[in-house]
C-alpha positions as CSV (number, residue, x, y, z in Angstrom):
1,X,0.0,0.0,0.0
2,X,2.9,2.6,0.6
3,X,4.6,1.7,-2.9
4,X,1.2,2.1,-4.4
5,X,1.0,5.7,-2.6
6,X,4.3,6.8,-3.0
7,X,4.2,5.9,-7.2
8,X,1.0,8.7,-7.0
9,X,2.5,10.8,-5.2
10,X,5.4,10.8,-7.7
11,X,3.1,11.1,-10.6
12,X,1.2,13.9,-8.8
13,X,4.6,16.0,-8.3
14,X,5.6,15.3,-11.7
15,X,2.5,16.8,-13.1
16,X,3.3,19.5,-11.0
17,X,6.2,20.5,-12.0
18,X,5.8,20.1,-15.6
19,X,2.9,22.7,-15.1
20,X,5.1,24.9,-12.4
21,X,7.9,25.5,-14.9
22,X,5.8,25.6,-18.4
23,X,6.1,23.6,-21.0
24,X,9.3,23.7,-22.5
25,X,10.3,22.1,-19.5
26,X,9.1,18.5,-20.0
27,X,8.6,15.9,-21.7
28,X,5.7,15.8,-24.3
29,X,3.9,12.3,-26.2
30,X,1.8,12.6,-28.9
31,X,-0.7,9.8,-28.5
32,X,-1.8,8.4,-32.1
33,X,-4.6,5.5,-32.5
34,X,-3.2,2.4,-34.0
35,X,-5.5,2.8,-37.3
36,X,-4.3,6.4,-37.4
37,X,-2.4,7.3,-41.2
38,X,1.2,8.5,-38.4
39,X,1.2,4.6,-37.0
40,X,0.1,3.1,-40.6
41,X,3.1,4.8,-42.4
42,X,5.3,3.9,-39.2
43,X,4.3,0.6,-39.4
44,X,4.6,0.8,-43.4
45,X,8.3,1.8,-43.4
46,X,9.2,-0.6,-41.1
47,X,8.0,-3.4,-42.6
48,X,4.9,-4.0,-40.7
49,X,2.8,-4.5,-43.8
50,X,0.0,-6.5,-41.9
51,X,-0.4,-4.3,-39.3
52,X,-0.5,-1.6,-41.9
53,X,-3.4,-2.9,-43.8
54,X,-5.3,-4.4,-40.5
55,X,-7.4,-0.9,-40.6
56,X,-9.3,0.5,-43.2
57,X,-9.5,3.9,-44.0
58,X,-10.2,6.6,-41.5
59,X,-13.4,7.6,-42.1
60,X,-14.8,5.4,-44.0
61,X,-17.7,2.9,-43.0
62,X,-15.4,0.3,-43.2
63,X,-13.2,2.5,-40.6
64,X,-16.5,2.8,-37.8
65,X,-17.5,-1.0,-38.3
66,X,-14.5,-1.9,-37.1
67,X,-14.3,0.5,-34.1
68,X,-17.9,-0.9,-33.5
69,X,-16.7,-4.6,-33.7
70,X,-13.8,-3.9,-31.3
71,X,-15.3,-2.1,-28.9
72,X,-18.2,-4.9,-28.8
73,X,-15.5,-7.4,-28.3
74,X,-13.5,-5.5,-25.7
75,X,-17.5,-5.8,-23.8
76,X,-17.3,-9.8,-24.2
77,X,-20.0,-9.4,-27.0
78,X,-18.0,-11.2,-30.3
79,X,-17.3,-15.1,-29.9
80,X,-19.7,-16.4,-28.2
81,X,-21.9,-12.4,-27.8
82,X,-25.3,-14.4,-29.4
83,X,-28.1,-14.3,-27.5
84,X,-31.4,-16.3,-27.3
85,X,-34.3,-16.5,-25.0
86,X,-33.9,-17.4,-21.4
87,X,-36.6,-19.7,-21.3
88,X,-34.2,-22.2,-23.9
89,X,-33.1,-21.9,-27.6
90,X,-36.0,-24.0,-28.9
91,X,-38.4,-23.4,-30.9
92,X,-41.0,-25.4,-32.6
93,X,-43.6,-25.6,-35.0
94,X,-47.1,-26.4,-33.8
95,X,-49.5,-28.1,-36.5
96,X,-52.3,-27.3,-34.4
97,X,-51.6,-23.7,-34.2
98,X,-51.9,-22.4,-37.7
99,X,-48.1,-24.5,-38.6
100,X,-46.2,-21.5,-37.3
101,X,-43.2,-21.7,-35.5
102,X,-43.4,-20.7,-31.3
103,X,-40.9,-19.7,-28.9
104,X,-41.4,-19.3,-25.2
105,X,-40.9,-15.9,-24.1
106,X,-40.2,-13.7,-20.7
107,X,-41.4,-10.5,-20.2
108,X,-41.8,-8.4,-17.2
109,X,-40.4,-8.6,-13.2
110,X,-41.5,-10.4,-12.0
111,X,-41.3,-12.2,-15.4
112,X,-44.1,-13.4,-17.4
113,X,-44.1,-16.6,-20.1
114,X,-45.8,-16.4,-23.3
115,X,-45.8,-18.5,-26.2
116,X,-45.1,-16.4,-29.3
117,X,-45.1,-16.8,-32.9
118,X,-41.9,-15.8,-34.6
119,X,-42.7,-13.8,-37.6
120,X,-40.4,-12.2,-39.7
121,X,-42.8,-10.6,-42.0
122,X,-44.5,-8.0,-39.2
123,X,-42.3,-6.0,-37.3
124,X,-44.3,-5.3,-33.8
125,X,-43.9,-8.0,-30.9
126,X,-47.2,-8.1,-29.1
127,X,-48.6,-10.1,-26.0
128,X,-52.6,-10.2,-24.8
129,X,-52.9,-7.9,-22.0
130,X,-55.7,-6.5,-20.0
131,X,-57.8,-8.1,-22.5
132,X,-60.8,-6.7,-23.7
133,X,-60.9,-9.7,-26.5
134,X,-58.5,-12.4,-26.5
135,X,-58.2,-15.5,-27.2
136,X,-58.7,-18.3,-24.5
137,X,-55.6,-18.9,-22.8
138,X,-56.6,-22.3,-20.8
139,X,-57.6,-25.4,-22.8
140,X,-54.8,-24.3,-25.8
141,X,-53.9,-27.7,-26.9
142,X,-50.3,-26.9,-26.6
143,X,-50.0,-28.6,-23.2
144,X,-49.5,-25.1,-21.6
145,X,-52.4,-24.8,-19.8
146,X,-51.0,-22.1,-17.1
147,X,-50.5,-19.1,-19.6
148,X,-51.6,-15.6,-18.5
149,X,-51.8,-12.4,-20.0
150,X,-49.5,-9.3,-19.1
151,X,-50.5,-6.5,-17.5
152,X,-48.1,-3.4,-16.9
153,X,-49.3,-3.3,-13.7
154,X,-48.1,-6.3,-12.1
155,X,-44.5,-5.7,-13.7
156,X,-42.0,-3.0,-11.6
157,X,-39.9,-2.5,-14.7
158,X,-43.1,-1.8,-16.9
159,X,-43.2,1.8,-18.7
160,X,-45.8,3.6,-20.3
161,X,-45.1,4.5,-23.7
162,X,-46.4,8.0,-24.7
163,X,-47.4,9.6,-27.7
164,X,-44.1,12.0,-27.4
165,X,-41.6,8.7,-27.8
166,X,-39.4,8.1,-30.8
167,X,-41.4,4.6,-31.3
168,X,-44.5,5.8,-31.4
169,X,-45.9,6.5,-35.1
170,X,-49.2,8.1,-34.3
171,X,-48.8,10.7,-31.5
172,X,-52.3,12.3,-33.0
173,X,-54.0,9.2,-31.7
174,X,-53.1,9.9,-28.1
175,X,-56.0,12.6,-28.3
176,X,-58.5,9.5,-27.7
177,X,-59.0,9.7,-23.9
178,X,-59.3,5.5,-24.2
179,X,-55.3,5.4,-23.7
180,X,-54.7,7.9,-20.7
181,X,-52.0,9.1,-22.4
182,X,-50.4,5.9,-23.8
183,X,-49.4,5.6,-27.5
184,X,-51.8,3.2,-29.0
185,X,-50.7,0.8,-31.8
186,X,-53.4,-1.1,-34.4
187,X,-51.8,-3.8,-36.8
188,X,-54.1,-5.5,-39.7
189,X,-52.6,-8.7,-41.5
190,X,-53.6,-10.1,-44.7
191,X,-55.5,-13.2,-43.0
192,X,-59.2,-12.0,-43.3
193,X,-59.9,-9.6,-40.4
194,X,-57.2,-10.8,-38.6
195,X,-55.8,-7.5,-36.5
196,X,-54.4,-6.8,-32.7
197,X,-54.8,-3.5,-31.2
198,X,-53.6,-1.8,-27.7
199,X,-51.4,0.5,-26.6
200,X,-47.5,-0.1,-26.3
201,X,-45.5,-0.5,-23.0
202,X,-42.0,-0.7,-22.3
203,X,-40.2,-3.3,-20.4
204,X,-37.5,-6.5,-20.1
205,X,-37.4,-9.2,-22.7
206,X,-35.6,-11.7,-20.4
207,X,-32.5,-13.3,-22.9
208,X,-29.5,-15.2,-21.9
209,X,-26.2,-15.6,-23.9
210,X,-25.1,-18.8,-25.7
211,X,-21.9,-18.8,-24.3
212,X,-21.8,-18.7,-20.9
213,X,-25.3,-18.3,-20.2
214,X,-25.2,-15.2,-18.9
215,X,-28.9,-13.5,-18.5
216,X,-29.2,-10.2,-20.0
217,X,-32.5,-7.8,-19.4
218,X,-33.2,-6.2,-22.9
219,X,-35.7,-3.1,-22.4
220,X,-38.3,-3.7,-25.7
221,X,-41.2,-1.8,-26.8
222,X,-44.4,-4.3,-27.2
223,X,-47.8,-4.0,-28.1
224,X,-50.4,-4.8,-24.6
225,X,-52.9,-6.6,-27.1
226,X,-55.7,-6.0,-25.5
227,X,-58.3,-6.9,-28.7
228,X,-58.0,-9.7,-30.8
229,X,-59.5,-10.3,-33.8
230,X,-60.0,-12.7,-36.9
231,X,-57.4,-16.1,-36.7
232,X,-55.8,-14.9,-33.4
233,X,-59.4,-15.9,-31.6
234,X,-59.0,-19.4,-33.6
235,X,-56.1,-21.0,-32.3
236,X,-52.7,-19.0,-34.5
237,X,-50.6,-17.1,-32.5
238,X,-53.0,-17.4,-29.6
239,X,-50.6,-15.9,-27.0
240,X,-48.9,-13.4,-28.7
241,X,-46.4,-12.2,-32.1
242,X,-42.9,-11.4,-32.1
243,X,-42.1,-9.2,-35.2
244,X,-38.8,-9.8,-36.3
245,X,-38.9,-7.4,-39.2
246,X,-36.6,-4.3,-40.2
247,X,-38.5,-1.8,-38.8
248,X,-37.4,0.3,-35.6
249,X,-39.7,-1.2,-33.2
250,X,-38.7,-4.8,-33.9
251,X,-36.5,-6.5,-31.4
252,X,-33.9,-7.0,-33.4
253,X,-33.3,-3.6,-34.2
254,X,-34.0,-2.6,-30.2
255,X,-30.8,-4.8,-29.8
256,X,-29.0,-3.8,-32.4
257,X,-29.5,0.2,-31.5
258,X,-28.7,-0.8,-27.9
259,X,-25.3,-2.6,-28.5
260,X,-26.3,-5.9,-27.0
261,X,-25.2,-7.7,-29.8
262,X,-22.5,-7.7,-32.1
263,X,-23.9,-8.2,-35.1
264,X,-27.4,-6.8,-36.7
265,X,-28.2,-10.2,-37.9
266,X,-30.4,-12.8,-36.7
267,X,-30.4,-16.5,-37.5
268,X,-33.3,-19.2,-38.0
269,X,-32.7,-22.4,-38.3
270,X,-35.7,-24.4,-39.2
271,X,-35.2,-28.7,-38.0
272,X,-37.4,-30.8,-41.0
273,X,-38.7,-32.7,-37.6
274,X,-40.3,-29.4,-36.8
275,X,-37.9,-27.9,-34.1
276,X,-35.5,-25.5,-34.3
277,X,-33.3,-22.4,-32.9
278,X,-32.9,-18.7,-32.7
279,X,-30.0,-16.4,-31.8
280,X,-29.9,-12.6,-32.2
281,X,-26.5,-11.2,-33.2
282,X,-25.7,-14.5,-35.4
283,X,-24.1,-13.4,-38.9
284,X,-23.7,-17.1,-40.0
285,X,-20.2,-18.7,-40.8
286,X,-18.4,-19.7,-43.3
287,X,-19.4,-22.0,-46.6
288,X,-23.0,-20.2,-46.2
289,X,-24.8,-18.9,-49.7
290,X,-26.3,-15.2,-50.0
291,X,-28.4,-13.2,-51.8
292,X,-29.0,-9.0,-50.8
293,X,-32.5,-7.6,-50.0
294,X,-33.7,-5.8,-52.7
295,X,-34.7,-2.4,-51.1
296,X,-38.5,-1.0,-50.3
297,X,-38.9,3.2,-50.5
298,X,-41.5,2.6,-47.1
299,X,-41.9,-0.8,-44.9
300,X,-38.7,-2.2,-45.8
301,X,-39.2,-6.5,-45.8
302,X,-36.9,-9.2,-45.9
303,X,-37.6,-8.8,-50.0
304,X,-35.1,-10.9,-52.0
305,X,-35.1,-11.3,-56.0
306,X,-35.2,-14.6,-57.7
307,X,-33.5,-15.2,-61.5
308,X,-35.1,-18.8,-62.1
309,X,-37.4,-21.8,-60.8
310,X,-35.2,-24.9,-61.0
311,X,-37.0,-28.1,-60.6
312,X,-34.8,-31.4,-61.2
313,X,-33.2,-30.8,-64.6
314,X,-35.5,-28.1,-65.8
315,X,-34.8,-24.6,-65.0
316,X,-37.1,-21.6,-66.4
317,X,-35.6,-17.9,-66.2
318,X,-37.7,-15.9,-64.6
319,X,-37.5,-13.0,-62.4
320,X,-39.9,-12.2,-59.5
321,X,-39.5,-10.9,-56.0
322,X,-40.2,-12.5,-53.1
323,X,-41.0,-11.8,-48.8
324,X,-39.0,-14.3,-46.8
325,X,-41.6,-15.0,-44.0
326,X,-41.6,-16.8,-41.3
327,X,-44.8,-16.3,-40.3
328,X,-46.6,-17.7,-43.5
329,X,-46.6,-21.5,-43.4
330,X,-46.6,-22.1,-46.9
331,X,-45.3,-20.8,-49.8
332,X,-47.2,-18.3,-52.0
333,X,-46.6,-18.1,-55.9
334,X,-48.5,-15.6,-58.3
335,X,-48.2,-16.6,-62.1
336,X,-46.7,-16.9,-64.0
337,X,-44.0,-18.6,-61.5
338,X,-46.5,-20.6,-59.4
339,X,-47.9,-22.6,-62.5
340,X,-44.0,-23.0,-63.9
341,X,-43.2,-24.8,-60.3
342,X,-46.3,-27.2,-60.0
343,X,-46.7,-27.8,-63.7
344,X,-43.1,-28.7,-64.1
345,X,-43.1,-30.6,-60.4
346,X,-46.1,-32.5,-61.3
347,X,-44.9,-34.0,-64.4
348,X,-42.3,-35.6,-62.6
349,X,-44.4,-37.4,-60.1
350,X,-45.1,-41.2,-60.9
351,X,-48.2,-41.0,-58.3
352,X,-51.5,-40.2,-59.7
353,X,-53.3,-37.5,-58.7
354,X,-55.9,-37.0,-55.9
355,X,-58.6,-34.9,-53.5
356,X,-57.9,-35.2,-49.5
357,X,-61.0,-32.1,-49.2
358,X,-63.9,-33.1,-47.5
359,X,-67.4,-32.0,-46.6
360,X,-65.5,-30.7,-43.2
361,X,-62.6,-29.6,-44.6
362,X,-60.9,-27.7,-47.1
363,X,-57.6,-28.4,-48.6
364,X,-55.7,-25.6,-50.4
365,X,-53.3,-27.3,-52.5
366,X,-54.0,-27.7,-55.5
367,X,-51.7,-30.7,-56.7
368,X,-52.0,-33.3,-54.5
369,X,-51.3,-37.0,-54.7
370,X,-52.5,-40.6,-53.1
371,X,-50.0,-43.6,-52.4
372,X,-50.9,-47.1,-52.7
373,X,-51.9,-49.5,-49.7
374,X,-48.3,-50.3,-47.9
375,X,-46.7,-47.4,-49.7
376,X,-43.9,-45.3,-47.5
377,X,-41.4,-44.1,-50.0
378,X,-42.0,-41.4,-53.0
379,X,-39.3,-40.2,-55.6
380,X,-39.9,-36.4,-55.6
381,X,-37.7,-33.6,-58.0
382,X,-35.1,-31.6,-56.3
383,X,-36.7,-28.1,-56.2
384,X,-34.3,-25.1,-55.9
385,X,-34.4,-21.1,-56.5
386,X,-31.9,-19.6,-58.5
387,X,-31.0,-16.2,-56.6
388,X,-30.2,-12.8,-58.0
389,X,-26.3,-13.5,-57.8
390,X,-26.1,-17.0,-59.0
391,X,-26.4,-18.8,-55.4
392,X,-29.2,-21.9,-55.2
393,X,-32.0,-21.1,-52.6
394,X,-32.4,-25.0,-52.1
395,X,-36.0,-26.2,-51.4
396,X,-35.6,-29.1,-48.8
397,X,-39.2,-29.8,-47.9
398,X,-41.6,-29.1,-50.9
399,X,-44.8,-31.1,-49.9
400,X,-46.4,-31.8,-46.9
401,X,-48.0,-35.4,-46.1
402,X,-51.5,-36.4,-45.7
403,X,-52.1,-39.0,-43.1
404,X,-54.9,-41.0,-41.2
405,X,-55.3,-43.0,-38.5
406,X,-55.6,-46.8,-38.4
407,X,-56.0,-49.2,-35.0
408,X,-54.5,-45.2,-33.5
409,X,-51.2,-45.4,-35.8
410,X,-51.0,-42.9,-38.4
411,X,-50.3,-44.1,-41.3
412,X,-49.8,-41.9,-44.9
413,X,-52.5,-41.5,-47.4
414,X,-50.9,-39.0,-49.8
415,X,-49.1,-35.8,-50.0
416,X,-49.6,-32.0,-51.7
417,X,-46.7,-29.8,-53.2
418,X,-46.8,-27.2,-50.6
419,X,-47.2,-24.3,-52.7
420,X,-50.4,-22.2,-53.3
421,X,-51.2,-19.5,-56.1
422,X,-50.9,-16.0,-54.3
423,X,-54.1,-14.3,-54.6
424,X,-51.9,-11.0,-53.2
425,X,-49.7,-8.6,-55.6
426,X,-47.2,-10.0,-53.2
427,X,-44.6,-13.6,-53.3
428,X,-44.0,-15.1,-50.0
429,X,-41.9,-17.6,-49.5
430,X,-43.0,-19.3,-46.5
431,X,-41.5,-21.2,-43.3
432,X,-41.6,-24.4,-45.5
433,X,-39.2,-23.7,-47.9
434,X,-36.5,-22.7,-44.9
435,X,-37.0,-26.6,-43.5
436,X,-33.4,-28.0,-43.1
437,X,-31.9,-24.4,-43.1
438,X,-30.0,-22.1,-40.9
439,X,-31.3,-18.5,-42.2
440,X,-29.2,-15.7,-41.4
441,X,-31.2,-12.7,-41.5
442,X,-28.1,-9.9,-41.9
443,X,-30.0,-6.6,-41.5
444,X,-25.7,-5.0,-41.3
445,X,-24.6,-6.0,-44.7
446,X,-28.6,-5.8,-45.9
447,X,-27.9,-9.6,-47.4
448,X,-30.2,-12.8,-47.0
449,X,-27.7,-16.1,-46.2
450,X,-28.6,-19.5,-45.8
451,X,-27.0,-23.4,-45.2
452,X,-28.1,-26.6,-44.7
453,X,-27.9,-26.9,-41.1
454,X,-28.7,-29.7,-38.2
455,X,-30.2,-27.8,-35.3
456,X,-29.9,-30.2,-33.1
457,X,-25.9,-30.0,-33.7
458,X,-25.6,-26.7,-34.3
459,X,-23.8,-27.5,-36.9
460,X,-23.8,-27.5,-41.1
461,X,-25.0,-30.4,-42.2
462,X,-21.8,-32.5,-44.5
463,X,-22.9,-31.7,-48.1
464,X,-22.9,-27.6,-47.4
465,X,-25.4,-25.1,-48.8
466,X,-26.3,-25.7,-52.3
467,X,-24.5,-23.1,-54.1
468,X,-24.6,-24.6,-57.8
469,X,-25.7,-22.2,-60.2
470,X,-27.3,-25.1,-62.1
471,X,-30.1,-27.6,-61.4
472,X,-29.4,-31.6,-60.6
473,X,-28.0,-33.0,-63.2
474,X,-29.5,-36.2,-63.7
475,X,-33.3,-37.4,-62.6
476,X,-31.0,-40.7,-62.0
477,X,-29.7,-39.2,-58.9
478,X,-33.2,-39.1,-57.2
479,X,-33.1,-40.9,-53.8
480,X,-36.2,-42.1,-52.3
481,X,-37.7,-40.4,-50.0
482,X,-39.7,-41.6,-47.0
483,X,-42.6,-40.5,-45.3
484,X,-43.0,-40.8,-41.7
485,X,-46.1,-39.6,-40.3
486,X,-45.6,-41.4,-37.3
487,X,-43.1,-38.5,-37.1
488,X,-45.5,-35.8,-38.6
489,X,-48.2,-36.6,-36.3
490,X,-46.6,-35.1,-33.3
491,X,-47.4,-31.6,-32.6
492,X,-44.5,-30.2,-32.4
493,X,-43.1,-31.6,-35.5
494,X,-43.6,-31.2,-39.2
495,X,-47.7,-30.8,-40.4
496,X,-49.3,-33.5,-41.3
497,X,-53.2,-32.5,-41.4
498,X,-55.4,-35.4,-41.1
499,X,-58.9,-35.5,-42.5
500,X,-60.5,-36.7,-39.5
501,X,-59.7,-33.4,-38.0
502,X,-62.6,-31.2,-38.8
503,X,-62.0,-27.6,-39.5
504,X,-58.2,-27.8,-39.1
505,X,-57.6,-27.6,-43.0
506,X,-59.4,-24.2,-43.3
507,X,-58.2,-22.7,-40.4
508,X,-54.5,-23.4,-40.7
509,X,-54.3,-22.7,-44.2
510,X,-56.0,-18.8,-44.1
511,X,-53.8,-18.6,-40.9
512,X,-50.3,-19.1,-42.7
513,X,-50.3,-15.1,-43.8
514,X,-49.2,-12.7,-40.9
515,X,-48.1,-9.6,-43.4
516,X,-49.5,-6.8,-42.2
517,X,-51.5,-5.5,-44.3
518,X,-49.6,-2.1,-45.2
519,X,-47.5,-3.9,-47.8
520,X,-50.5,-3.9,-49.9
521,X,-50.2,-0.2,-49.7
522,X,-53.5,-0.1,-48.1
523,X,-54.2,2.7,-45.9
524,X,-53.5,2.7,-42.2
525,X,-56.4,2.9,-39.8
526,X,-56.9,6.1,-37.7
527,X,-55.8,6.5,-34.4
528,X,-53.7,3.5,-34.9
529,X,-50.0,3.0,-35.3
530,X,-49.3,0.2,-37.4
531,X,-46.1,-1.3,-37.6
């Protein structure tokens, strides 16, 4: 302790003196930054080539990216930075529920669990909450039975939002005395009358990181749903909607803005048995493929452009635009690149075709196909999208399988390509088309990447993305494959609707749209902030 005090007080008399007899009188340093042109042209001349070119320009993007990435790595945020939910990395689809994909969430202190619905197309995350009309938490079907709305005021970090904060859109609609001040939010989505409507609070997404498991309290602007309307009373998305999209509000870009993560980016992956992960600050690795987003002047989506449909050795230039969605189910085509995939798809199937709608239910697809008594296997065409850039977009799971139920086994009956014409100016590719992908959603360098990827691992898969900017070449090559719905039938794993199951057909095909409804360019509804 004296050596520590008697090295201050030497510093301290040094100053001193340097400042008692001016400064002629001492020593001087200039202090220069490593990236700095003096230490680049020091480190130049003397032969330090690789230090010279580890910086790029001062002043350049390039310049403050880096700074960013240092200083994010000097907080313990690179290598291992990713964060997830608290609750567990695991999320799942649920056949029952519309075919989306669910995480369970924490909200509040003390904290509160909801099962959301990870949507990519919508940007506002939303909860029910001092409901005026919601659906029925109890009696779910999801084995969940103790969910419970949120309500700010059982939570000590909950904040009102007001109509004077940066998030909220539409500070005129504060003058309706129904929010006491609050700024109230209204989203519509293309499912028919589907909406949610509230006022948005402020409070802690609970997350925890991957490496280390440390818990981190992210302060997130939501929407206290407090009507529901349309599909939301029907089963989808029951408990609440996390919008992943680009817009301010989104929690993604709450992270991003607040430096918890080190990367604005985002990855998906999507298991084939229905399961899967998430991680927030994830920009992918290497031997992944990528594509940019194309930009939007207002509502900017996850929009990416497609140069051709390639199915087996056919491939037909085209060039269309499509939403990458998380929250649709299925994939949505508008001609003339819906009837190019199922025509060309169909004539490659040996199986004849057939009609699993009933007098209870609907079915939406509209090629569809039966298999023999005994039959398990079925020879289907690779199916792959040619991206703008040359990289494949490979399609991994392009039907789904039609089963029923005999002595209480399922057993298959048939299967559908899991495509449907658009009846919407708009391409969506859905949450089908992602099965057996890691998706890397790279809001930082504005670029879509993908690779086949084992979840469970965490892990690419041995055979890599599909990157060839050509189609198979040889129908030879086709493998069997074989359908399980002894798999399919459980509910957290891939959809298998049965026709036993009255009403499930309608309702989970009208519920596998969650756009909101401004990317039709439809007007917004009054004293509503729509996100």
């Amino acid at each position: 302790m004296a050596r520590s005090t008697h090295r201050y007080l030497f510093a301290v008399a040094v100053v001193a003196a340097c400042l008692a007899a001016g400064e002629a009188s001492c020593v001087g340093f200039d202090l220069h930054h490593r990236s700095s042109p003096v230490v680049r042209r020091w480190a130049a001349a003397r032969g330090h080539h690789a230090l010279a070119a580890e910086w790029p320009a001062k002043g350049s993007p390039e310049y403050y990216s880096a700074l960013s990435r240092h200083d994010r790595a000097r907080r313990g945020l690179a290598d291992g930075g990713l964060l997830t939910f608290a609750d567990g990395n695991d999320t799942y689809r649920l056949s029952d529920l519309g075919f989306l994909h669910y995480a369970e969430v924490s909200l509040g202190t003390p904290n509160a669990t909801f099962l959301v619905a990870l949507d990519t197309g919508s940007d506002l995350f939303w909860v029910p909450c001092d409901c005026k009309q919601c659906a029925p938490l109890s009696g779910n079907g999801t084995g969940q039975d103790v969910l419970k709305p949120y309500s700010p005021k059982l939570s000590s970090t909950s904040k009102q939002v007001t109509c004077a904060d940066p998030l909220c859109d539409r500070p005129n609609g504060c003058s309706a005395a129904a929010t006491n001040g609050s700024c109230p939010y209204g989203v519509r989505y293309v499912s028919a009358n589907t909406s949610s409507s509230g006022v948005l609070v402020r409070d802690v997404l609970h997350l925890t990181r991957e490496a280390g498991g440390a818990a981190v309290e992210a302060p997130v602007v939501f929407g206290c749903g407090q009507v529901q309307t349309g599909l939301f009373l029907e089963g989808g998305a029951f408990d609440g909607l996390l919008g992943l999209g680009m817009d301010k509000v989104s929690v993604p870009s709450v992270l991003a803005t607040s430096g918890l993560v080190a990367s604005d980016s985002f990855s998906m992956c999507f298991s084939r048995d229905g399961h899967g992960r998430i991680n927030f600050g994830d920009a992918g690795g290497p031997g992944q493929s990528e594509t940019p987003f194309v930009p939007r002047a207002t509502r900017p989506t996850y929009n990416v452009s497609f140069t051709a449909i390639n199915v087996e050795t056919r491939s037909v230039a085209t060039e269309f635009t499509a939403v990458m969605d998380s929250g649709t189910s299925f994939t949505y085509l508008n001609d003339p690149e819906y009837t190019e995939l199922a025509t060309n798809f169909n004539s490659q199937i040996r199986e004849k075709r057939a009609n699993f709608s009933s007098a209870s239910s609907d079915v939406p697809f509209e090629y569809c196909y039966g298999l023999s008594s005994g039959q398990t296997e079925v020879v289907l065409p690779e199916v792959s999208l040619t991206t703008k850039g040359g990289a494949l977009f490979p399609v991994t799971r392009s039907i789904i399988v039609f089963a029923d139920e005999t002595n209480g086994q399922p057993r298959a009956v048939g299967y559908c390509l899991a495509v449907l014409k658009s009846d919407i100016p708009i391409n969506i590719i859905g949450q089908n088309f992602m099965t057996g992908l890691k998706v890397v959603f790279n809001r930082e360098k504005s670029v879509l990447s993908w690779q086949k990827f084992d979840c469970y691992k965490n892990a690419a898969v041995a055979d890599g993305p599909d990157a060839s900017p050509s189609p198979s070449p040889a129908p030879a090559s086709r493998r069997p494959t074989t359908l399980t719905p002894q798999q399919d039938a459980n509910p957290g794993a891939a959809p298998v609707p049965r026709p036993m199951a009255a009403g499930s057909h309608h309702a989970a095909g009208a519920l596998s749209m969650l756009l909101p409804l401004l990317l039709l360019g439809l007007q917004p509804l009054d004293r509503f902030l729509l996100v």
